[in-house]
Each structure stands twice: as structure tokens, then as C-alpha cells.
VOPAFI-343161 format. One record per residue (C-alpha): residue number from 1; y, z, x. Coordinates in steps of 0.2 Angstrom, whole numbers, always signed. Layout:
<recs>
+---------+-------+-------+-------+
: lumdren :    py :    pz :    px :
+---------+-------+-------+-------+
:     NUM :     Y :     Z :     X :
...
+---------+-------+-------+-------+
</recs>
This chain:
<recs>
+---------+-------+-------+-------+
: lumdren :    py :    pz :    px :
+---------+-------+-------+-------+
:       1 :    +5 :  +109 :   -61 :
:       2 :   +14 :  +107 :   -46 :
:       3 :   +12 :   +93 :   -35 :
:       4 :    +4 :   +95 :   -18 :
:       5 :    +5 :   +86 :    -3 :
:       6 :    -3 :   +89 :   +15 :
:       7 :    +5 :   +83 :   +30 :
:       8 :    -2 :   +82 :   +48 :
:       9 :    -5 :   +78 :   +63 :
:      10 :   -21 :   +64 :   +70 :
:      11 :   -30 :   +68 :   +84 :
:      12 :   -41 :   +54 :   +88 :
:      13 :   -55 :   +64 :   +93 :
:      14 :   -57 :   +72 :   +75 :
:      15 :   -48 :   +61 :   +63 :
:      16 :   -62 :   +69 :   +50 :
:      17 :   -59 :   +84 :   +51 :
:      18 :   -40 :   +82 :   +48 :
:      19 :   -46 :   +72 :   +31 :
:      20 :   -58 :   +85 :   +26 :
:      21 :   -43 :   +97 :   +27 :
:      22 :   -29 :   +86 :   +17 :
:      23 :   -43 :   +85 :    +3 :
:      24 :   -44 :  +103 :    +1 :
:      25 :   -25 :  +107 :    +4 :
:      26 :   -22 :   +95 :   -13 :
:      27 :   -35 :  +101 :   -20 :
:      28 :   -46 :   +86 :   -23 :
:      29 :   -64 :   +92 :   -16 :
:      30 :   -69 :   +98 :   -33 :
:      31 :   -65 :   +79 :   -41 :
:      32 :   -77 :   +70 :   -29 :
:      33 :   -96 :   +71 :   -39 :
:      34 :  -110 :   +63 :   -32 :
:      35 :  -112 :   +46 :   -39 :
:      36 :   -93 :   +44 :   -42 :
:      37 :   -86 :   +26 :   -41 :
:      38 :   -69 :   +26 :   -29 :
:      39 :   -61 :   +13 :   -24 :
:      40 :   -48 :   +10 :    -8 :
:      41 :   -34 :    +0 :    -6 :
:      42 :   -30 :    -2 :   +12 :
:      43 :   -13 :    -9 :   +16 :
:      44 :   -19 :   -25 :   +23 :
:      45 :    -3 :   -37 :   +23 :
:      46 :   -10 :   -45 :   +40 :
:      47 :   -28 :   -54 :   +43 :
:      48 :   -30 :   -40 :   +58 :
:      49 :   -24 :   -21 :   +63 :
:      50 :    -6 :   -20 :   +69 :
:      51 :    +2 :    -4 :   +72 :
:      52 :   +14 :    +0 :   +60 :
:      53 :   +10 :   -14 :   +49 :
:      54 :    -9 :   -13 :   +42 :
:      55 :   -20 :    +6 :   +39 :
:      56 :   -30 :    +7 :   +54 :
:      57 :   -48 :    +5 :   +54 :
:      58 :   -49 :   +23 :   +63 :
:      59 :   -43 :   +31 :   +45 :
:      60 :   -52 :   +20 :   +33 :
:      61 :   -67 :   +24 :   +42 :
:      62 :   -66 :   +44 :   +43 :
:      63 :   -60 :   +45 :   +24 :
:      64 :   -75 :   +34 :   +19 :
:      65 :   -86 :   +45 :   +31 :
:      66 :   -80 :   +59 :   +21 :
:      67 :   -82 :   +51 :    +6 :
:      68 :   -96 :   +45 :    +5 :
:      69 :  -104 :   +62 :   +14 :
:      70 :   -97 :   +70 :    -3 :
:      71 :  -109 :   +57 :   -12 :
:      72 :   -97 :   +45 :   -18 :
:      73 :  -100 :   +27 :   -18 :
:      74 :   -85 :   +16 :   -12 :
:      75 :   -76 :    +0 :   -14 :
:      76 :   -64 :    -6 :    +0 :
:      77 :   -54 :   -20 :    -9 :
:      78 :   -39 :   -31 :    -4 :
:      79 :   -34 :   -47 :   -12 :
:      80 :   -31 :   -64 :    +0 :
:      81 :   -15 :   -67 :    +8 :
:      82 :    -1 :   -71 :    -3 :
:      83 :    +1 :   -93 :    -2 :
:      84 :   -17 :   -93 :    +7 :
:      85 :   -11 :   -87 :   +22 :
:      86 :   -28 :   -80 :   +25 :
:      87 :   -42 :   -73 :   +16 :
:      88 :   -48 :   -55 :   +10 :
:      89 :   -63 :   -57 :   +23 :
:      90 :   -54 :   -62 :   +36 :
:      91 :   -39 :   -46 :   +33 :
:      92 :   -61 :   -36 :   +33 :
:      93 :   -66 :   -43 :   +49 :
:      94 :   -49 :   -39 :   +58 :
:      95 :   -51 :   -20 :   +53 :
:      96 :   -69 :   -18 :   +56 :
:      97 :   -70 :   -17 :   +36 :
:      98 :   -91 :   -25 :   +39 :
:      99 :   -94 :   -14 :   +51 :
:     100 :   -89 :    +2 :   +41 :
:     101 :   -97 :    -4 :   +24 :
:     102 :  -115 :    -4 :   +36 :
:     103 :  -110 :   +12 :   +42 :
:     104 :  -109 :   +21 :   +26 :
:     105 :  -116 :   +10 :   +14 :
:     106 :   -99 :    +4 :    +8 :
:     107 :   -95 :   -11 :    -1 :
:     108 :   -81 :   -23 :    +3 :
:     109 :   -73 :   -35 :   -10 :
:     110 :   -60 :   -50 :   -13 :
:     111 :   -50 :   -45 :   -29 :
:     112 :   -44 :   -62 :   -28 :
:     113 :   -63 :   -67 :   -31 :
:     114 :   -64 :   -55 :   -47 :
:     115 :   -64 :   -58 :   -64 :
:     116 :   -48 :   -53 :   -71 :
:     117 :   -37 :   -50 :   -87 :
:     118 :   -19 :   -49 :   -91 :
:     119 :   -15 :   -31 :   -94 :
:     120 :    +1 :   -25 :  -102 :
:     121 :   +10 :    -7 :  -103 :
:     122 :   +25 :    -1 :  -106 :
:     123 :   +41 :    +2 :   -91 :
:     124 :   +56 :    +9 :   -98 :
:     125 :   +53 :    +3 :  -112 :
:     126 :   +51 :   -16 :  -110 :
:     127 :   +33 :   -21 :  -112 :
:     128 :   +27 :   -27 :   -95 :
:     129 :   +12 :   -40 :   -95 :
:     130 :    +2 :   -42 :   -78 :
:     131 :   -17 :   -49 :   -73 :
:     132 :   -27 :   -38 :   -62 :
:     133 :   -44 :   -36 :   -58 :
:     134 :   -56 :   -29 :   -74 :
:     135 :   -67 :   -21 :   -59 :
:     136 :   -50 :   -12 :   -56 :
:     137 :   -47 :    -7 :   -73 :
:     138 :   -66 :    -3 :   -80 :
:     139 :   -76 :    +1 :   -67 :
:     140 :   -69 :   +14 :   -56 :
:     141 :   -66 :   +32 :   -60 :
:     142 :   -55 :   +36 :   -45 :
:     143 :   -41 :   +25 :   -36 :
:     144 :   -36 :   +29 :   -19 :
:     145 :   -22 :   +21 :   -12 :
:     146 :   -20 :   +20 :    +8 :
:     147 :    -4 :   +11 :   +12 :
:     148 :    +5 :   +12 :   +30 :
:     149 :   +26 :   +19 :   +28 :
:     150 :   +39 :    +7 :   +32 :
:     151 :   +52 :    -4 :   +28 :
:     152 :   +52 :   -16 :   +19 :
:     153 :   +65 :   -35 :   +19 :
:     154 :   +62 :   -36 :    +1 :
:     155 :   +60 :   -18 :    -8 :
:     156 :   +69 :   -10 :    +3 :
:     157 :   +53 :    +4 :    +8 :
:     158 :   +35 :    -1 :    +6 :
:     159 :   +26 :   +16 :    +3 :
:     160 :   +13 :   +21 :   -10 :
:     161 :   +15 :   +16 :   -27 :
:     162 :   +21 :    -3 :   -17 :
:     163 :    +2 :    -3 :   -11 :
:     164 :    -3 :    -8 :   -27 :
:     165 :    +8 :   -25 :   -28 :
:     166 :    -9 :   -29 :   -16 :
:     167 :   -20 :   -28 :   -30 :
:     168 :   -13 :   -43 :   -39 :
:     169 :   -28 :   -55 :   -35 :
:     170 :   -19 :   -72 :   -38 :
:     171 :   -12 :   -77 :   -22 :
:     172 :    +4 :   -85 :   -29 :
:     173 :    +8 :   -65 :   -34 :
:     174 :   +27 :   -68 :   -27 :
:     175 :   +31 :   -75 :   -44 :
:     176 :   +32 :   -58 :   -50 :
:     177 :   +46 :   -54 :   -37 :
:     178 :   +59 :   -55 :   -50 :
:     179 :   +56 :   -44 :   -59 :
:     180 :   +47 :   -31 :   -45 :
:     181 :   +53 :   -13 :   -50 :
:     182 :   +46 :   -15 :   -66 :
:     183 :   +29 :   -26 :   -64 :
:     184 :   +22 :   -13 :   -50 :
:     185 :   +26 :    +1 :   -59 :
:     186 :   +16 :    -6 :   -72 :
:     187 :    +2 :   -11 :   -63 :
:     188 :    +3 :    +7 :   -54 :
:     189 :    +1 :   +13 :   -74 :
:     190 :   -12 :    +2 :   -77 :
:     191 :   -24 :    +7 :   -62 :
:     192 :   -19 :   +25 :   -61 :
:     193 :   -21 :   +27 :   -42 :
:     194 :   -27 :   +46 :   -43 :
:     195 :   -24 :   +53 :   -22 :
:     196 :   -12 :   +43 :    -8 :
:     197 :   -19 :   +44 :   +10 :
:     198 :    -4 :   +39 :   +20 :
:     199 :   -10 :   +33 :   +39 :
:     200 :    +7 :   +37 :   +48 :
:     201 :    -1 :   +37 :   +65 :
:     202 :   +16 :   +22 :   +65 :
:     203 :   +30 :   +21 :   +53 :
:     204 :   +38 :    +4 :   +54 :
:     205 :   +57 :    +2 :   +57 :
:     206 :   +69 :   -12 :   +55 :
:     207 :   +60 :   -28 :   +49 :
:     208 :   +43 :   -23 :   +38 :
:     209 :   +33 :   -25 :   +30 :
:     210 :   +24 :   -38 :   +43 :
:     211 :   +34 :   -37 :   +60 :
:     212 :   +48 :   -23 :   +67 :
:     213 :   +47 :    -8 :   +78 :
:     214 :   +32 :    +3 :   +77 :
:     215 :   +36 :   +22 :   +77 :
:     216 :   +22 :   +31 :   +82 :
:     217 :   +20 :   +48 :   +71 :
:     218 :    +4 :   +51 :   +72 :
:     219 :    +5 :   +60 :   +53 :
:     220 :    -7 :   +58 :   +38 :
:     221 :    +1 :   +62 :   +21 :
:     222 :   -10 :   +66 :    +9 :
:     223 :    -1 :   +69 :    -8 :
:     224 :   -12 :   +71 :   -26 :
:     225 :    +4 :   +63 :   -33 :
:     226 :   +10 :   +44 :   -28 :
:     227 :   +28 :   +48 :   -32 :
:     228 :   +26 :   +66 :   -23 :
:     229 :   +18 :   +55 :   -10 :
:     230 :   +34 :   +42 :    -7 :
:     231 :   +47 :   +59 :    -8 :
:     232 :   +40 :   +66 :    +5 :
:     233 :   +39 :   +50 :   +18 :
:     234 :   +57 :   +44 :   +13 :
:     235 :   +61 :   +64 :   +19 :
:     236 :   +53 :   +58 :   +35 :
:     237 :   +61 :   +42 :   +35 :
:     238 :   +78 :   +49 :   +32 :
:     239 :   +80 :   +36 :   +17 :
:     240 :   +88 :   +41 :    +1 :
:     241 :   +74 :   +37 :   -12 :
:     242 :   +89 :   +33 :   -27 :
:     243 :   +92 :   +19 :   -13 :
:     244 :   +77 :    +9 :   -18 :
:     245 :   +75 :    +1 :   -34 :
:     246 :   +58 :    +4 :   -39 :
:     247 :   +57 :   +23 :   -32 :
:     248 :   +76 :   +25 :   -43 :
:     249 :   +67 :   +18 :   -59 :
:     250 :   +52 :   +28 :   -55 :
:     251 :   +61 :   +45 :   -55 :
:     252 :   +69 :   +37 :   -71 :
:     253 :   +51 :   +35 :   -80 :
:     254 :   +45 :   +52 :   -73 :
:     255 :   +33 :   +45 :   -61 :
:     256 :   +41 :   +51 :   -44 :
:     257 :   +48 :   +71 :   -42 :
:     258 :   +67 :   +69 :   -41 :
:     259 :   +67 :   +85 :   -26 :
:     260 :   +55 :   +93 :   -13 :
:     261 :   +58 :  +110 :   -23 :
:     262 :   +47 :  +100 :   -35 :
:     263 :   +33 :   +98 :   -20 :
:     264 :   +21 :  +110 :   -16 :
:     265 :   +19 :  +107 :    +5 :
:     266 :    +8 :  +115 :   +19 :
:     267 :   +22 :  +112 :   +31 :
:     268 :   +40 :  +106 :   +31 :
:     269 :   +44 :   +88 :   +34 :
:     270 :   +58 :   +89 :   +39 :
:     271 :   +52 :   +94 :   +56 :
:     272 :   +46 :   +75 :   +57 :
:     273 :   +62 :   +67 :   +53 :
:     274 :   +71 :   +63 :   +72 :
:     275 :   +73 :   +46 :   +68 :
:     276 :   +83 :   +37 :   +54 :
:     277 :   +74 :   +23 :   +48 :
:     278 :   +85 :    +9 :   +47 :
:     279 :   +81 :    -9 :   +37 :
:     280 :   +90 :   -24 :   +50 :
:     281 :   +88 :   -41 :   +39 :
:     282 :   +90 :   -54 :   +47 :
:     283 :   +98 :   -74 :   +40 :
:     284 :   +81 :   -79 :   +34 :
:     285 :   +77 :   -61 :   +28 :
:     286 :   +93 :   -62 :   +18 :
:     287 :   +88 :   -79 :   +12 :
:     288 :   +73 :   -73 :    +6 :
:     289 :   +80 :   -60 :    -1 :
:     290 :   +90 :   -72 :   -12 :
:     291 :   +74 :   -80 :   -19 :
:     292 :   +65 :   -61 :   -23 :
:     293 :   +79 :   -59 :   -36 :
:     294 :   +79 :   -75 :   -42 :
:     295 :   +67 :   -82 :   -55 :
:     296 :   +73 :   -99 :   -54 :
:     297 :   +71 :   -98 :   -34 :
:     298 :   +55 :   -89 :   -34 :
:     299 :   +48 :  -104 :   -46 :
:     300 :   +55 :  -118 :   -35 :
:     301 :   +49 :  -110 :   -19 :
:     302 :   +31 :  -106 :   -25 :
:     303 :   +27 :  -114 :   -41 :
:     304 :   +34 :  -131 :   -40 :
:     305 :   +26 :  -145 :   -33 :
:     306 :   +38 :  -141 :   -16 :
:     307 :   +32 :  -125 :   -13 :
:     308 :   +16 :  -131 :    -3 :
:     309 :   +25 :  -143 :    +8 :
:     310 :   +40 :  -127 :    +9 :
:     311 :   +26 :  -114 :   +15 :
:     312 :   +18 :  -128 :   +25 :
:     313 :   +33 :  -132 :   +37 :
:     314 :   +38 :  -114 :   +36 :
:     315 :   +20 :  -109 :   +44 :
:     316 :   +22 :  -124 :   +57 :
:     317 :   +37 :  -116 :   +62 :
:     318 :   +31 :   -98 :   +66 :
:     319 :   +13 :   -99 :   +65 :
:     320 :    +1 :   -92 :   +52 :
:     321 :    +0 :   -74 :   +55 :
:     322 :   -19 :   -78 :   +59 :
:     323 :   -17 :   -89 :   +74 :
:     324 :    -8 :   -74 :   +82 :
:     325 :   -18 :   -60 :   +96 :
:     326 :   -27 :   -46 :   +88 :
:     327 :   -21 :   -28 :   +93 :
:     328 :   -39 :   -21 :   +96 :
+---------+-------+-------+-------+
</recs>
């Protein structure tokens, strides 16, 4: 069966509605029974909403209106900040996460205060081992993923099948960054994210995932497929997908469509497509860059006994993200 994914446009006054539709373009009303278990993964790589950087709490809260209206009982999760930068409950209470949960009878959780379990899979063909969550691999019978479109310092885009990485509940999770393309396509295999709710109200340009120039879109991408999903936003983004290591490999493993002609759409993105989006790494971007590939780097900057002391003068430096001003 072909692929479907919905584009459109956010209007604030009815953000619901626009939801409601996108499930029913892709097909996906008939797959939410009453009693069913679903769990959301926002894209919360800050401790409060930023445009262009985190999923707003305006489209979190109307797809868990209409979720939970269909009779489903949800799961918002996010794991803490990676090197303790902040907590899962603190990235909940900068996006209104308490406030939704009471609304609708939602439940929030810290995947970083989980039980977990190393999980293994196969990634062409190398046998990939990674810990996640056993809530995440047990007891939910649908994954939605909700990640924010932009670039990325590091893997180039950050889109929906990156969303994921998130679920990694140990903090040091960067020691994984070797090895990147193959580890979260594995842990997209393992949790089987079922439906991608992109919240493109901003894209991010030149320096994401956590800082860089807001482009506001006002679109929500709704695909049935993760790798439809991330074809159809690189379109948009004017990014060639073969580009990006992990979105090459998954095309490779049959995860991600290779062309639009593969796509069923309700519109034509390419009417959203005025601005090439454009990664601008900076020295220290670059640097970092440097450690990423690098397994001996990666252990020296956040496994050995430096790494505290490393992140510590780095965060004197710039400031924790958490000491910064609140967009809201």
C-alpha cells in the first residue's frame, strides 16, 4: 500500500480540526480503539518551548484532544536532557505538558526513570545492541512520534525517524554518536513508531537542533510512514535526503521511499519550498562534529572522568539552556 502523507496549514483558532483531518487523510481513524495504549514523543531538546526548536504545546495539546476524544489513553514521554542539562519534568513544565495531562487525563513520564533493557536488531546487516525503555517496547500498541523539522550540527537534518534518538533514557546517550545512522535506525526498528505528527508551524535554519533562525511555516505534516514523513520535509527544505547519512542508509534498508512518485499527497509540497534550508557550522560546531565521529573522542569527552568537569566549564561558558527566558 502506498504511503500517505497530509500536509497543511495551522490556524490557531482550530488547530483540532486541522488534526482531525490529517488522521483521516492517512487513514489512521479506524486504528484508534477505545482503550488503546499510545504513546507521544514530543521533540523536547530544551527544558521550555522555542519556536523552531521544541513541538509546541499548542499541537501536543489538540492531538491529545483528539486522541484521547477517540478513547485512547496516552503517554507523553521524553527522557532528561542529555549530560543532566535538565530534567524530563522540567522540558513538561515548560510545555504546559501538567497542564494537558489534567486536561485530558493524560499521563506524563521520565523514560530516563524507567526500567529498561538492552534491545538488539538487525541494520544492514550488523547486529545493533541499544537500551530503551521496556514500557516503550511492551506496553504500547501505538508510537507516535512528534518532532519539529530542522537542521541539525551533527546529523545533518533532525526530522522523524531522529525523534527517536530522545528515547534513549540514559542521559550519557551521546556515546552512541559514533555509530549514529545505524543505532537510531535500530531503535526506530525496535519501537516501530506507527504515524509522524510534524509541527512545522517553524522549520529551523542554519544551526539546529537547539539554536538558529526560525522559519515560520505554519504546516503540519502528518505521514503514516516515518520515511515518507522525512521525504516529504527535506522536499520542503530543499535538502537532498542521499545528503544525510542516516535518511541514505534508510532508503538503503528500505525504511524511507527513494521519490515522491512513491507518496500518496493531499497537496504538493513543493508549493512550500521558497527557502533553501542551509546548515552554517560554526568552529565549535565543527569541533563537535569531530567528537560525534569519533568513538575515542566521544569517550574522552563524556565518559571519562573529564567529561564532568568538560560539560561543567562548557555550561559556565554559555549558560545551561535552563537559566535562559521562556518564549511563552
Amino acid at each position: 500500500m502506498q504511503k500517505r502523507v497530509y500536509i497543511g496549514k495551522i490556524c490557531n483558532e482550530d488547530i483540532q480540526s486541522i488534526v482531525q483531518e490529517a488522521l483521516h487523510w492517512v487513514r489512521w481513524e479506524a486504528n484508534i480503539k477505545p482503550g488503546i495504549r499510545i504513546f507521544l514523543k514530543p521533540n523536547f531538546t530544551y527544558p521550555f518551548y522555542r519556536e523552531g526548536v521544541t513541538t509546541s504545546p499548542q499541537i501536543l495539546e489538540a492531538l491529545v484532544a483528539v486522541l484521547t476524544e477517540m478513547g485512547a489513553k496516552v503517554w507523553i514521554g521524553e527522557a532528561d536532557g542529555g549530560s543532566y542539562a535538565w530534567t524530563a519534568e522540567e522540558a513538561f513544565e515548560g510545555h504546559k505538558v501538567p497542564e494537558i495531562c489534567t486536561r485530558y487525563g493524560a499521563r506524563a513520564v521520565n523514560l530516563s526513570k524507567l526500567p529498561r533493557e538492552m534491545a538488539e536488531t538487525n541494520v544492514a546487516g550488523r547486529r545493533i545492541q541499544v537500551e530503551l525503555p521496556s514500557m516503550l517496547l511492551h506496553d504500547i500498541d501505538v508510537f507516535i512520534t512528534m518532532p519539529v523539522p530542522k537542521v541539525h550540527i551533527m546529523t545533518g537534518v533532525s526530522l522523524a525517524f531522529k525523534n527517536q534518538w530522545g528515547c534513549i533514557p540514559d542521559v550519557k546517550r551521546l556515546r552512541y554518536h559514533p555509530d549514529f545512522p545505524h543505532v537510531v535506525l535500530a531503535i526506530n526498528k525496535l519501537l516501530r513508531p506507527k504515524l509522524a505528527v510534524f509541527d512545522g508551524t517553524y522549520f529551523l535554519n542554519r544551526t539546529g537542533p537547539m539554536d538558529g533562525e526560525p522559519v515560520p511555516l505554519n504546516l503540519l505534516i502528518v505521514s503514516d510512514d516515518l520515511g515518507a514523513g522525512d521525504l516529504v520535509c527535506c522536499e520542503i527544505m530543499k535538502i537532498d535526503p542521499n545528503h544525510i547519512g542516516h535518511l541514505r542508509l534508510a532508503m538503503w534498508e528500505g525504511m524511507m521511499p527513494r521519490s515522491l512518485s512513491e507518496v500518496e499527497l493531499n497537496t504538493d509540497p513543493l508549493q512550500f519550498n521558497n527557502q533553501r534550508f542551509i546548515l552554517k557550522r560554526t568552529l565549535m560546531n565543527w569541533i563537535a562534529l569531530t567528537a560525534f565521529r569519533s568513538k575515542f573522542a566521544t569517550w574522552l569527552l563524556y565518559q571519562s572522568k573529564f567529561a564532568k568537569p568538560v560539560h561543567d566549564l562548557a555550561y559556565l561558558i554559555r549558560g545551561r539552556p535552563k537559566d535562559f527566558t521562556p518564549q511563552w
